[in-house]
N, C-alpha and C positions, 0 to 999 in steps of 0.2 A: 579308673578315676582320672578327670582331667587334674593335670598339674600347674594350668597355664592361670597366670593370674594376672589379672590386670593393675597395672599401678597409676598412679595420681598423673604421671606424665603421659600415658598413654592417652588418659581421661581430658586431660587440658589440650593435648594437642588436635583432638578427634573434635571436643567443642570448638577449637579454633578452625579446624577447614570447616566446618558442617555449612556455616554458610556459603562459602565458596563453590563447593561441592555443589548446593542448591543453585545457584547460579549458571551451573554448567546445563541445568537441565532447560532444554528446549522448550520459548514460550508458546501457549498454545489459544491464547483469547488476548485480543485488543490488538493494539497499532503498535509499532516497535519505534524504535530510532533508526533514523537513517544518517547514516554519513555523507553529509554534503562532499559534494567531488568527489567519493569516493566509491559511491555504489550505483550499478546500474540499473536500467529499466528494463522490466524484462519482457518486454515487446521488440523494443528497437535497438535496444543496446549501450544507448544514449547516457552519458553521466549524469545521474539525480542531481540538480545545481541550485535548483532555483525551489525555496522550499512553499511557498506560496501557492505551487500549483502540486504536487507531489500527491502521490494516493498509495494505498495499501490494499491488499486483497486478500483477507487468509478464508482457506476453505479447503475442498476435497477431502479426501478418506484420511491424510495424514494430517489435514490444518496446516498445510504451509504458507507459510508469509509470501507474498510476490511484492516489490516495490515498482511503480512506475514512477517516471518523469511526468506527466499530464493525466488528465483526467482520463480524457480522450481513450489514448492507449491502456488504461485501465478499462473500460466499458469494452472495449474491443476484444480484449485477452478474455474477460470471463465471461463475454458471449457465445465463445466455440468451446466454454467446457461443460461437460457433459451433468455435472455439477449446478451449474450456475446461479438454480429457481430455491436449491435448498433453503430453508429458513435460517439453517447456521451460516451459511459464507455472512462474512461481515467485509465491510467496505468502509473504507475509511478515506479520506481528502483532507489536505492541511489548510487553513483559511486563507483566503485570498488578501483582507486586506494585515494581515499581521503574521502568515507563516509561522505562528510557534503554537496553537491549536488543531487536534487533531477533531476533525468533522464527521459522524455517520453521513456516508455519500447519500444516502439514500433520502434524508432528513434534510440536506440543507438544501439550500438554494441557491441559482450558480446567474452572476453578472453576465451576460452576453457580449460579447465586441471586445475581450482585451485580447491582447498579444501575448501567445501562451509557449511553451516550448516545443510545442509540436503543431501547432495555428488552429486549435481544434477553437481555440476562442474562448471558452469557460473559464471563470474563474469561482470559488465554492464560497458562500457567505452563509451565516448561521440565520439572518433574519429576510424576511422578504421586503424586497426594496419594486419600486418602479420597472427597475431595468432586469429583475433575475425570474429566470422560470425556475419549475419545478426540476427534480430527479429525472423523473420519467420525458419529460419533454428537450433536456438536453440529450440523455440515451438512446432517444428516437432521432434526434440532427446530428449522434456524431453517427451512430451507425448509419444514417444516410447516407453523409459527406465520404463514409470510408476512411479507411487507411491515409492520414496522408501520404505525400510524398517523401518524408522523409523515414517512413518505418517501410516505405515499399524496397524489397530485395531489387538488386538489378535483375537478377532473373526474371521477377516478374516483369519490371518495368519493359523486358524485350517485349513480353504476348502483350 
């Protein structure tokens, strides 16, 4: 027979972590926060700074979040993965003219010609204006344009 009995402070204090506890568990759907200056891209290595241009990636077998610095370098990174076409990866872009909205990349519309942090030139808008193309036709100009210059390794830039 067990003799183990639970009492009222056990009870209170088990209520008090449960949320915490839930909190510890790893998100696995939608855009996260990013810590400005503090977290990097994970193409170029670059400090996420500037939150206007900032994207998100989660997807593959375990749903991991990736933060990029630019668009740009987000289209780039989930082209070589083998993943990429699934219908779950979600993509996310923060709005261009106000930074504190997260955007389906795929859904919005992106300015052409601004000064971006990696010069891929997009910026992401939620409606269509004069100056913005689709998803798919900025996708198709940056994988053009390539890698810029500043996510190229020096190794490469020797060949």
């Amino acid at each position: 027979m067990c003799r183990h009995v639970i009492n009222r402070r056990q009870v209170i204090a088990f209520a008090a972590a449960a949320p915490f506890l839930a909190a510890c568990k790893p998100q696995t759907a939608g855009p996260e926060d990013i810590r400005w200056g503090r977290e990097v891209c994970a193409i170029c290595g670059m400090i996420i700074s500037e939150p206007n241009f900032a994207a998100e990636v989660r997807g593959g077998p375990d749903r991991a979040l990736l933060k990029f610095d630019d668009i740009g370098d987000a289209v780039h990174w989930l082209a070589i993965q083998p993943w990429a076409k699934s219908p779950d990866v979600e993509f996310w872009v923060r709005d261009y003219e106000t930074g504190t909205r997260w955007l389906d990349a795929r859904a919005a519309r992106y300015l052409t010609g601004v000064v971006s942090p990696m010069d891929y030139g997009f910026g992401a808008v939620e409606t269509h204006g004069p100056d913005t193309v689709t998803f798919a036709e900025m996708e198709a100009e940056v994988l053009r344009i390539g890698l810029t210059w500043r996510c190229i390794t020096p190794e490469e830039q020797e060949t």
